[in-house]
C-alpha positions as a LaTeX table, in Angstrom:
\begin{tabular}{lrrr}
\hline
Residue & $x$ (\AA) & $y$ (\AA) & $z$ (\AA) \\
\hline
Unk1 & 0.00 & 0.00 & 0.00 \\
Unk2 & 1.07 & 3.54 & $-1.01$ \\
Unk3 & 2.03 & 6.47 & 1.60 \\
Unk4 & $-0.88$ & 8.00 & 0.69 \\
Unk5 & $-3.08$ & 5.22 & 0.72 \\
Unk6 & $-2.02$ & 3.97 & 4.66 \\
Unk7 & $-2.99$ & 7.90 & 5.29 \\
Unk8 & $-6.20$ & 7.79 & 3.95 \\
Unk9 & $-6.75$ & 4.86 & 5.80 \\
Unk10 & $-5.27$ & 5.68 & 9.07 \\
Unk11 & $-7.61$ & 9.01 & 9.14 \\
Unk12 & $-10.60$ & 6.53 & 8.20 \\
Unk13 & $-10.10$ & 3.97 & 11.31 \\
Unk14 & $-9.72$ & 7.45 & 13.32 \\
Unk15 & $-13.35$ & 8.96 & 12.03 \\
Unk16 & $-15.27$ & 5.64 & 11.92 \\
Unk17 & $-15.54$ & 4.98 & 15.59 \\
Unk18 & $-16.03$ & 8.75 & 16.63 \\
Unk19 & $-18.84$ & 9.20 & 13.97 \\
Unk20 & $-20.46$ & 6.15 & 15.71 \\
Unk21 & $-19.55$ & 7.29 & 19.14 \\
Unk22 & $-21.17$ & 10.76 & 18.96 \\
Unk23 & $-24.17$ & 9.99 & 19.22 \\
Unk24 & $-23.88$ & 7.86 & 22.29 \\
Unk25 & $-21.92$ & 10.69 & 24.12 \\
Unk26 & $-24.63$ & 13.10 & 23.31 \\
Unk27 & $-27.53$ & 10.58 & 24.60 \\
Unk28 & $-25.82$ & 9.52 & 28.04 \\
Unk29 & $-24.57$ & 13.29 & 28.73 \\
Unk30 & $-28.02$ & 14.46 & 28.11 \\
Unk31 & $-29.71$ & 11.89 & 29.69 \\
Unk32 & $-28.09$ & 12.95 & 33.30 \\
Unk33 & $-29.35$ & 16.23 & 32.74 \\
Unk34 & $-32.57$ & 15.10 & 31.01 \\
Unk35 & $-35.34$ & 14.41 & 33.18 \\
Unk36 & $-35.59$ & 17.37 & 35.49 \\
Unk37 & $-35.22$ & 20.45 & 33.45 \\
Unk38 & $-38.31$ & 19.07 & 30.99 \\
Unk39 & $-40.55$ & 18.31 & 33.77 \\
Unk40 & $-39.78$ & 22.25 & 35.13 \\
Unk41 & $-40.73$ & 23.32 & 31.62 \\
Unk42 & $-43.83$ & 21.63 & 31.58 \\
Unk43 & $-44.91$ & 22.73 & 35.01 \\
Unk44 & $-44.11$ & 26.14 & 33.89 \\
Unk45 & $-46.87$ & 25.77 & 30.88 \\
Unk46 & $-49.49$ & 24.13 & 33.18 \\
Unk47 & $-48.93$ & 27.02 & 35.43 \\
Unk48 & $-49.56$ & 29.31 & 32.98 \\
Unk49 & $-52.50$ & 27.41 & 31.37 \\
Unk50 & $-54.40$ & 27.00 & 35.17 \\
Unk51 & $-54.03$ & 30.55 & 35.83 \\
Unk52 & $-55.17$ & 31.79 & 32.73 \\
Unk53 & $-57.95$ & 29.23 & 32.42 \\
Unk54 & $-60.39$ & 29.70 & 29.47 \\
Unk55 & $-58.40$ & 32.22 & 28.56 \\
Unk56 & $-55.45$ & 30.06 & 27.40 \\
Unk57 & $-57.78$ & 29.32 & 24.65 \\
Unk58 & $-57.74$ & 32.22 & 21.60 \\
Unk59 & $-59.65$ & 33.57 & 18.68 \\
Unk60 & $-58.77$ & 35.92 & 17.02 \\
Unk61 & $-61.06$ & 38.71 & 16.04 \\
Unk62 & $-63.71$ & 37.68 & 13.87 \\
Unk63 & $-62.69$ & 41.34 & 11.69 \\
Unk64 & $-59.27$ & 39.94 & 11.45 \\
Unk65 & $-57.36$ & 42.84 & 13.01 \\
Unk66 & $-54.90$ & 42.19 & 15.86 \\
Unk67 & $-55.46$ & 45.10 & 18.73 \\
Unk68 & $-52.54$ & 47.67 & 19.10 \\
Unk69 & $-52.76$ & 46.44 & 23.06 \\
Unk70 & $-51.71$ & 42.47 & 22.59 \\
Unk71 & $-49.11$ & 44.25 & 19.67 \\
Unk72 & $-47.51$ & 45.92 & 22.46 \\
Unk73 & $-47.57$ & 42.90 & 24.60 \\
Unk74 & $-46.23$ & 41.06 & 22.30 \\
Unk75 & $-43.46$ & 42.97 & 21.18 \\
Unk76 & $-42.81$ & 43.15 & 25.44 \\
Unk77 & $-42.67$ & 39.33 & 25.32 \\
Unk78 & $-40.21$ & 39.42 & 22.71 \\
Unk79 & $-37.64$ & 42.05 & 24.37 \\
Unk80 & $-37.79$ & 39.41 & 27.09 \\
Unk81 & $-36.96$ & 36.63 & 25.13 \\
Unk82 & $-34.03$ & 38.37 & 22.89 \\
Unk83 & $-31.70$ & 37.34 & 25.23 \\
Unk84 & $-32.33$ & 33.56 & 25.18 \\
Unk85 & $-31.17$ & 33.65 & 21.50 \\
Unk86 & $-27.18$ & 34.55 & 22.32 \\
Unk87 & $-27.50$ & 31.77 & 25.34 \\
Unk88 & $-28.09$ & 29.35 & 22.58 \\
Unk89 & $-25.00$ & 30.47 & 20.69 \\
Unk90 & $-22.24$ & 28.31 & 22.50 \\
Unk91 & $-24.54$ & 25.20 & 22.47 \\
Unk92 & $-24.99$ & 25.82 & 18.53 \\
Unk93 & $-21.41$ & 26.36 & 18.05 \\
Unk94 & $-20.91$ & 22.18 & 19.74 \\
Unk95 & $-23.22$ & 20.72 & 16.94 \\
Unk96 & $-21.97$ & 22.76 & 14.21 \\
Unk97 & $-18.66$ & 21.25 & 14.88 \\
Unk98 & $-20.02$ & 17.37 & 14.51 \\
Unk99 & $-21.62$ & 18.91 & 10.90 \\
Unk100 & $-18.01$ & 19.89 & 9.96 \\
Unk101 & $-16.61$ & 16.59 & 10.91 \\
Unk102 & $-18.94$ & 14.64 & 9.06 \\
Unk103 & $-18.77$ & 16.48 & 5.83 \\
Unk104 & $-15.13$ & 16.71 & 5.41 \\
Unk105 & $-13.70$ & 14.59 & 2.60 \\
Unk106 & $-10.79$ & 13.30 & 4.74 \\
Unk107 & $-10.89$ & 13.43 & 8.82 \\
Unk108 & $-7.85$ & 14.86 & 10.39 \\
Unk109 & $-7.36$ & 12.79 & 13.71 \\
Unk110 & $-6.24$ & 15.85 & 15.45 \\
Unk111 & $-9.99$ & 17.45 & 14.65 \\
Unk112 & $-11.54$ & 15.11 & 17.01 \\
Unk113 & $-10.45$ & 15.98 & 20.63 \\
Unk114 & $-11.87$ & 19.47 & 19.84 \\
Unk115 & $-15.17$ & 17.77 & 18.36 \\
Unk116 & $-15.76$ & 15.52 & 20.79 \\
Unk117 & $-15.06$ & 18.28 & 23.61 \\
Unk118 & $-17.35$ & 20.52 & 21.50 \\
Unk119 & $-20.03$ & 17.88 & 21.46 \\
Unk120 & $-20.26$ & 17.20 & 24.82 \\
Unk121 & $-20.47$ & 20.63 & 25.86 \\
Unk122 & $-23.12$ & 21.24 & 23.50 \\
Unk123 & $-24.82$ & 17.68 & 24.55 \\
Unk124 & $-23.99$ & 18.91 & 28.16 \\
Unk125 & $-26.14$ & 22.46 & 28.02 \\
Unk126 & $-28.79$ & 21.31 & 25.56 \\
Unk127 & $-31.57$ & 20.58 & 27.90 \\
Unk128 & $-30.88$ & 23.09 & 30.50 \\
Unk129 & $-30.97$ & 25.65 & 27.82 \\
Unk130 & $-34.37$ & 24.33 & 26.93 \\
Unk131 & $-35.74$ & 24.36 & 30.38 \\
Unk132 & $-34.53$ & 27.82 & 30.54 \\
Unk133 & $-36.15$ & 29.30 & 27.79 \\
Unk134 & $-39.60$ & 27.18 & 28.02 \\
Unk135 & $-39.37$ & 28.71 & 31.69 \\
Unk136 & $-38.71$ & 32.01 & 30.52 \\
Unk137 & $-41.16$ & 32.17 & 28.11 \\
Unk138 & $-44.07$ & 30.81 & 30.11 \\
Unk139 & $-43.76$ & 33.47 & 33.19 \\
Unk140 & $-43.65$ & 36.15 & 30.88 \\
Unk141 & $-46.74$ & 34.94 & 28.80 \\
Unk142 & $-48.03$ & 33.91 & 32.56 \\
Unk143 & $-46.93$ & 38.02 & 33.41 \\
Unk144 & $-48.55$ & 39.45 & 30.70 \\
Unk145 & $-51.66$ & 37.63 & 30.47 \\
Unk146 & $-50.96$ & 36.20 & 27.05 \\
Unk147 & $-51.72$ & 32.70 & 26.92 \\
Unk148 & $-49.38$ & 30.42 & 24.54 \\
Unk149 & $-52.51$ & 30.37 & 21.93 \\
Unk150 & $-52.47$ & 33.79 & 21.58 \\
Unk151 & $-48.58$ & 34.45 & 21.43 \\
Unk152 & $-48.61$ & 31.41 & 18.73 \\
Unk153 & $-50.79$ & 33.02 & 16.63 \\
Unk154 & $-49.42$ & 36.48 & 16.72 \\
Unk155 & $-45.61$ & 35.20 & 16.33 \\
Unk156 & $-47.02$ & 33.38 & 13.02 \\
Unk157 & $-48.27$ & 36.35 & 11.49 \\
Unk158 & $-46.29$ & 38.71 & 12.34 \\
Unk159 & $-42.43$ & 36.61 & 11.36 \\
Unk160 & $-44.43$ & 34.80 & 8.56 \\
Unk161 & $-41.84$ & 36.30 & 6.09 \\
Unk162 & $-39.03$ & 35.36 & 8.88 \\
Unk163 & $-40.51$ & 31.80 & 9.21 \\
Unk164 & $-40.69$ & 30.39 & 5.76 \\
Unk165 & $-36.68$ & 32.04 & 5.06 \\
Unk166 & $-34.56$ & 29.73 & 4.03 \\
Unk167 & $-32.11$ & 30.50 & 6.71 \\
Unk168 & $-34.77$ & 29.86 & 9.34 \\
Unk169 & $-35.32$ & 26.52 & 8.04 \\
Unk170 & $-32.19$ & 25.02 & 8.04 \\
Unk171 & $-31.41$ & 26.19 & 11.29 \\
Unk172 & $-31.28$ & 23.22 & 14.03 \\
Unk173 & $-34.79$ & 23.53 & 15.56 \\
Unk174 & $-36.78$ & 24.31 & 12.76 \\
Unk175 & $-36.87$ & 20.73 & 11.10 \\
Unk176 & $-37.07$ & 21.93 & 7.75 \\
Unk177 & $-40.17$ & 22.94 & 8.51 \\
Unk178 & $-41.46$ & 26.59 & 9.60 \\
Unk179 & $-43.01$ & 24.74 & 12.38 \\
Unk180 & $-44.26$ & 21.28 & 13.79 \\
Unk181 & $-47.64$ & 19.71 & 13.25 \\
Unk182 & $-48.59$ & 19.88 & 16.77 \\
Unk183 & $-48.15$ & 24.23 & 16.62 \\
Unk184 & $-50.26$ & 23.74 & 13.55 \\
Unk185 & $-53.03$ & 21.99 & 14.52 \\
Unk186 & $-52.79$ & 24.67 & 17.33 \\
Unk187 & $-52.99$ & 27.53 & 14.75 \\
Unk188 & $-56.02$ & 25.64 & 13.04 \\
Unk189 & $-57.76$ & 26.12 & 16.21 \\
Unk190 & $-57.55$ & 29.92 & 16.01 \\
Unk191 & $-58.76$ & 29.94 & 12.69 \\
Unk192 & $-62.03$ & 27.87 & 13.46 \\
Unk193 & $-62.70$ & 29.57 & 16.47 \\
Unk194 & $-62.15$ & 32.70 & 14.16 \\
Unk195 & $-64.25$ & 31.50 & 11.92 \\
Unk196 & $-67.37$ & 30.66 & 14.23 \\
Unk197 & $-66.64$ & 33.97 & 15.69 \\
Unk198 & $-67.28$ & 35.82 & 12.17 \\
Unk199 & $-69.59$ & 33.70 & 10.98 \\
Unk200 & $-71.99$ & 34.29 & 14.08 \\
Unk201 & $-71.13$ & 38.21 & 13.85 \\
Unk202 & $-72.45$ & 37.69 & 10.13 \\
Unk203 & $-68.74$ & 39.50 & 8.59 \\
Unk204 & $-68.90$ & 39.75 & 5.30 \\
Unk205 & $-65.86$ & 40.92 & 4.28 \\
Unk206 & $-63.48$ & 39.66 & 1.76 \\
Unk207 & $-60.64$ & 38.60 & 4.23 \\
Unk208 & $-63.30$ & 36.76 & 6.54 \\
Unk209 & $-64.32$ & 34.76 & 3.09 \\
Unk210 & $-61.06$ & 33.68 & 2.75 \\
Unk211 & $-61.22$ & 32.01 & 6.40 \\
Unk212 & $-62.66$ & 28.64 & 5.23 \\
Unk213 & $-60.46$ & 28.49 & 2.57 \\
Unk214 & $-57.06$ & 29.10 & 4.58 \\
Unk215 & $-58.63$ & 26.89 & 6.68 \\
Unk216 & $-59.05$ & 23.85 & 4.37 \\
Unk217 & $-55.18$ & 24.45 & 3.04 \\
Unk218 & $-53.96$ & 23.89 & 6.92 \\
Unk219 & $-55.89$ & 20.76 & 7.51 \\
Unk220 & $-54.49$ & 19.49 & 3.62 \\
Unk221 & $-51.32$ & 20.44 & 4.87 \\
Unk222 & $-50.23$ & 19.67 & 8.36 \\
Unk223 & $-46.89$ & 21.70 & 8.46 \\
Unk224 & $-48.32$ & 24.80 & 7.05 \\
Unk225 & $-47.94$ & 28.05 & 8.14 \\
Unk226 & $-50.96$ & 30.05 & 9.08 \\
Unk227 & $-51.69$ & 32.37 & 6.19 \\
Unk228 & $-48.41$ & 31.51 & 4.78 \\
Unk229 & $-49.41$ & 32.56 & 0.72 \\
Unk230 & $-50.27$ & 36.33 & 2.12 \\
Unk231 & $-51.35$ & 38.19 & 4.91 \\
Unk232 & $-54.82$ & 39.29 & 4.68 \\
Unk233 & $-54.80$ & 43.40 & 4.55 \\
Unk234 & $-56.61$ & 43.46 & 8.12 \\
Unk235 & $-53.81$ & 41.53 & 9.61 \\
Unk236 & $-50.84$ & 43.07 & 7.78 \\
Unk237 & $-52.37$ & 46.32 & 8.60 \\
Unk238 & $-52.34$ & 45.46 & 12.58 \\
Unk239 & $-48.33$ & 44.31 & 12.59 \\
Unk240 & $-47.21$ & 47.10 & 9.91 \\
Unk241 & $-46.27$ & 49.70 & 12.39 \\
Unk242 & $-44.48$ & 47.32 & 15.07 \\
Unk243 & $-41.94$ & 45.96 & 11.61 \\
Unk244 & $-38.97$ & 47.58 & 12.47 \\
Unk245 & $-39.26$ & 46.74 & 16.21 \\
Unk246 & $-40.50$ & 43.06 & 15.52 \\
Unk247 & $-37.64$ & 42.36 & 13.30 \\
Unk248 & $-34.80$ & 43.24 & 15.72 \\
Unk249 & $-36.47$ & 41.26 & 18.04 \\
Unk250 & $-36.57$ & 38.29 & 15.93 \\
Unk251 & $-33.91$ & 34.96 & 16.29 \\
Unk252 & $-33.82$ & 32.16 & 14.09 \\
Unk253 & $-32.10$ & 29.97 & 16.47 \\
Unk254 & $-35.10$ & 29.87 & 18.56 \\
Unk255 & $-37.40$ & 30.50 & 16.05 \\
Unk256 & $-38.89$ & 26.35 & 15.94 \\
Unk257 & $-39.08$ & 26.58 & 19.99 \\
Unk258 & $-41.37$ & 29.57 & 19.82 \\
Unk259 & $-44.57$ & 27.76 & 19.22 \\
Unk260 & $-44.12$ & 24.57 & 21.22 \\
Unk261 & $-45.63$ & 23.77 & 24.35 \\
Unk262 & $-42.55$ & 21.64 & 25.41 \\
Unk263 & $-38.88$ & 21.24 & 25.25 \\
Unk264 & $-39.46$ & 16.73 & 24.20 \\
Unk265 & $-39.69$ & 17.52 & 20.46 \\
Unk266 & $-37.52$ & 20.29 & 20.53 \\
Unk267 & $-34.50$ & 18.56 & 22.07 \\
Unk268 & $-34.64$ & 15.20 & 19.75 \\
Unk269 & $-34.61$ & 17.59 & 17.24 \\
Unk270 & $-31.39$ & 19.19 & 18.28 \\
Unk271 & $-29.83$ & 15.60 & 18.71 \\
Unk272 & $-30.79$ & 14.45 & 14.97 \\
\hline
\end{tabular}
């Protein structure tokens, strides 16, 4: 065998067994850490949900437009979340690393000390992060009266541009997707509520027409954003004077945790 050819090889036996390890370090480093910090998120959300009571449950106004009031409170919500999106920074940085490994042509065997090291940090701060930010996000919902419903909906319409980006969707919580069946089918509850509600108030307008019909696409297509084709004029007309501010407040890396009620989906999806 050639020089070259007992190199090649040697960096081979070095990346095999590391590729196959990674995973395993990432499961029993988060699985220490695991348990705890998910049952404090969901606590956090139940809290929320049994003080608001029925009014965890939203429609949306059967004319469409979104109140300058819950605007404001929303945009408050986000200046409190910002923050969690450079916390998230060093864990991203871990995983990025493994991403690097795997799609290098030939593995150097010094690389893998630093990804391994990388990993497990990233493995070790994972859920923890999580917890912090489900945590975070449900006492200020819980402080503002907002219930998770009602944030959901507003954070769909008013980042729908942000949300179906192709940099939001390749970023490690989004899935591909610009968000998970489960916020979906949450977001198709809005809109039938919304619809009963305008459909009792007798609203005839073209936007509430389209209702059914946005409707129909959602339940044809389980991973679709809410009004994701265009914003109907009422609603574009309620978030068009918060742009500016919503868009600095806006973080990609976050952007797939936003709409879930827990940090299970969200963390399997970081380990993929």
């Amino acid at each position: 065998m050639s020089e070259d050819g007992r190199s090649t090889a040697h960096g081979c036996a070095w990346i095999a067994p590391v590729l196959i390890g990674l995973p395993l370090i990432v499961v029993s480093v988060v699985g220490v850490r695991t348990l705890m910090p998910l049952h404090q998120a969901k606590e956090s959300l139940e809290q929320l949900e049994r003080a608001l009571g029925t009014a965890a449950s939203y429609t949306p106004s059967a004319l469409g437009a979104i109140s300058a009031e819950r605007m404001e409170a929303f945009v408050e919500l986000r200046t409190r979340l910002i923050g969690a999106c450079e916390e998230y920074r060093p864990v991203q940085l871990g995983f990025d690393s493994v991403a690097s490994l795997e799609t290098q042509d030939e593995a150097r065997p010094e690389d893998i000390p630093h990804v391994v090291r990388s990993l497990g940090g990233a493995a070790f701060e994972i859920t923890p992060f999580l917890a912090r930010f489900f945590e975070l996000r449900n006492d200020a919902l819980l402080s503002l009266s907002m219930g998770l419903e009602e944030y959901s909906y507003i954070y769909a319409v008013a980042y729908r541009k942000h949300l179906l980006s192709g940099r939001t969707r390749v970023e490690i919580f989004s899935g591909g997707q610009a968000l998970s069946p489960a916020a979906s089918e949450m977001l198709r509850g809005c809109l039938r509520r919304q619809l009963a509600a305008a459909n009792l108030a007798d609203v005839s307008t073209p936007w509430a027409a389209g209702l059914d019909v946005e409707l129909q696409e959602m339940v044809n297509d389980p991973s679709r954003l809410v009004w994701q084709d265009e914003l109907p004029e009422t609603i574009a007309a309620s978030v068009l004077p918060y742009r500016e501010r919503l868009d600095s407040l806006f973080c990609p890396a976050t952007a797939g945790l936003e709409m879930e009620r827990g940090a299970r989906r969200a963390l399997w999806l970081a380990l993929e």
